[in-house]
C-alpha positions in Angstrom: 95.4 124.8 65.6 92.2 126.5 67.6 92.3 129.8 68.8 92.3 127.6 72.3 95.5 125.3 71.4 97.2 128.6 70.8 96.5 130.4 74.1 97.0 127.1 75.7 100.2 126.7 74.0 100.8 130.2 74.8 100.3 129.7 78.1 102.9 126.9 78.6 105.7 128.0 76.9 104.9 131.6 79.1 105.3 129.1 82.2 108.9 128.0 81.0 109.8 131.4 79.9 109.0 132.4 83.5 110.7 129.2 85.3 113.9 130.2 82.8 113.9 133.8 84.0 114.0 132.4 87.3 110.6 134.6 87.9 108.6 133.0 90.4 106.0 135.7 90.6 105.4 135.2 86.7 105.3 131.4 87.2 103.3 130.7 89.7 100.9 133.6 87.8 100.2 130.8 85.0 98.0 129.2 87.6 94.5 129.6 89.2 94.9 130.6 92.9 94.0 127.4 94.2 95.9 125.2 92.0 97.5 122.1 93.2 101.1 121.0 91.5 102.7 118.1 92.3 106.6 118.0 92.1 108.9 115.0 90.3 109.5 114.6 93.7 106.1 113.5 95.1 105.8 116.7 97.2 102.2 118.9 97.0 101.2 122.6 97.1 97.9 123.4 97.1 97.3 126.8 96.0 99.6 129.5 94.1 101.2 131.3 97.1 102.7 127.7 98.2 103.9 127.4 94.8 105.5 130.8 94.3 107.2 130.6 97.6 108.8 127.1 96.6 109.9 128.2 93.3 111.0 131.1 94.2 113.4 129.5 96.9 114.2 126.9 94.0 115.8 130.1 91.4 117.4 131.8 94.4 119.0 128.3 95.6 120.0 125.4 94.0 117.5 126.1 90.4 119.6 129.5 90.2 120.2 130.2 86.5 118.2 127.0 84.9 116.1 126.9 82.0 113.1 124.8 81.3 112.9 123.2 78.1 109.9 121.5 76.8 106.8 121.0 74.2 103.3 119.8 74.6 102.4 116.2 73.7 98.7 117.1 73.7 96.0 118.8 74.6 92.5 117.2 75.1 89.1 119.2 76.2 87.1 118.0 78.6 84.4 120.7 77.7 84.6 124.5 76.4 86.4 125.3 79.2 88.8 122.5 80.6 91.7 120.9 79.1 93.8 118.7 79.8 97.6 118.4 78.4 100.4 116.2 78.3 104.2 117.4 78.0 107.5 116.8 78.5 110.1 118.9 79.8 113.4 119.1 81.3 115.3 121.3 83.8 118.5 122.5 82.4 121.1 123.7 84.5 123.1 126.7 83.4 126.5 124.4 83.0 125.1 122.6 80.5 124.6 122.5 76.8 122.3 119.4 76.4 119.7 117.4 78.4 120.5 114.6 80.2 117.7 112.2 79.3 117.7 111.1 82.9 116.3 114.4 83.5 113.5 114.3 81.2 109.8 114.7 82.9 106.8 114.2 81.9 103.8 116.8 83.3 99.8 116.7 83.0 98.4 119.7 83.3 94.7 120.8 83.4 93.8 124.0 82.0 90.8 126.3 82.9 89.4 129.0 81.4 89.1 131.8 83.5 88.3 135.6 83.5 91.6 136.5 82.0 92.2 134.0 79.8 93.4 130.2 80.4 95.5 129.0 83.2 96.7 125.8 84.6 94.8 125.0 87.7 96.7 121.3 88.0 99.8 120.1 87.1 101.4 116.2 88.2 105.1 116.2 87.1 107.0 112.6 87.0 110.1 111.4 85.7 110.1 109.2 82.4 111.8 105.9 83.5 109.7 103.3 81.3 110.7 99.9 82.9 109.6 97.1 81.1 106.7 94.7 82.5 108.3 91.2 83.1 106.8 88.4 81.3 104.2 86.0 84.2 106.5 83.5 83.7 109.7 85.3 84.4 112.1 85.4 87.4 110.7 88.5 88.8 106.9 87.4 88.4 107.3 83.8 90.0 109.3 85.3 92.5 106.6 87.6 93.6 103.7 84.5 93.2 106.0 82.7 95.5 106.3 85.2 98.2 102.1 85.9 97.8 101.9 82.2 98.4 104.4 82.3 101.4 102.7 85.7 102.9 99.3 83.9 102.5 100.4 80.6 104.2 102.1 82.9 107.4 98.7 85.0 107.8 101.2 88.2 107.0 101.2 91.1 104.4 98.0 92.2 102.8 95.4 90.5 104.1 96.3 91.4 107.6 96.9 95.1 106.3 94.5 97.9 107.4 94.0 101.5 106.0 
């Protein structure tokens, strides 16, 4: 492990040591000012005042006494001075003893080195719900070449869509 990986690494498990002292200031402090985070959810803030107010209405609400429990996957520079890592992680709630593997998440963060040391400047945090990819000749996938053909036929859907 570089001296990098290890701040890195030191780095994320300082941002779920923070989320599990329900310490908002100290977790949005892992990022750059204008970071942007993306939530399981879908929702955006842009910038670490945005994020520190969310989070810190998350520990004082319904996130009250929760831990966050993780590792990094990997972590992959970009140059001397960006990285980007894959994790996993999971939100547990102070009734419970074990994960629910519903629950599990998967984030990537990027990583920039700044004046006082590394910090995340993005992070995109999704559930991990693998579906399988139906064969093109199963039900699903002739189903959905049927309704293309229909949609075609009727002059609706895509090709009349505008953006």
């Amino acid at each position: 492990m570089t001296s990098d990986d290890h701040a890195i690494t030191t780095l994320f498990h300082h941002l779920m040591q923070a989320w599990t002292d329900n310490d908002a200031v100290a977790y949005a402090g892992c990022f750059t000012e204008d970071a942007d985070y993306v939530s399981y959810d879908g929702t955006r803030a842009v910038g670490r005042a945005p994020m520190q107010h969310a989070h810190d209405q998350l520990f004082r609400g319904v996130l009250a006494g929760s831990a966050l429990v993780g590792g990094i996957e990997s972590i992959r520079y970009l140059n001397n001075d960006v990285a980007v890592i894959h994790g996993t992680a999971s939100v547990l709630m102070p009734w419970r003893s074990t994960l629910p593997k519903r629950r599990l998440s998967r984030q990537t963060l990027v990583a920039v080195r700044a004046e006082e040391g590394w910090r995340f400047t993005a992070l995109h945090n999704g559930r991990v719900r693998p579906v399988s990819i139906p064969a093109p000749d199963s039900p699903p996938a002739r189903m959905a070449k049927a309704m293309g053909r229909l949609a075609h036929r009727l002059g609706v859907g895509r090709r009349t869509a505008t953006t």
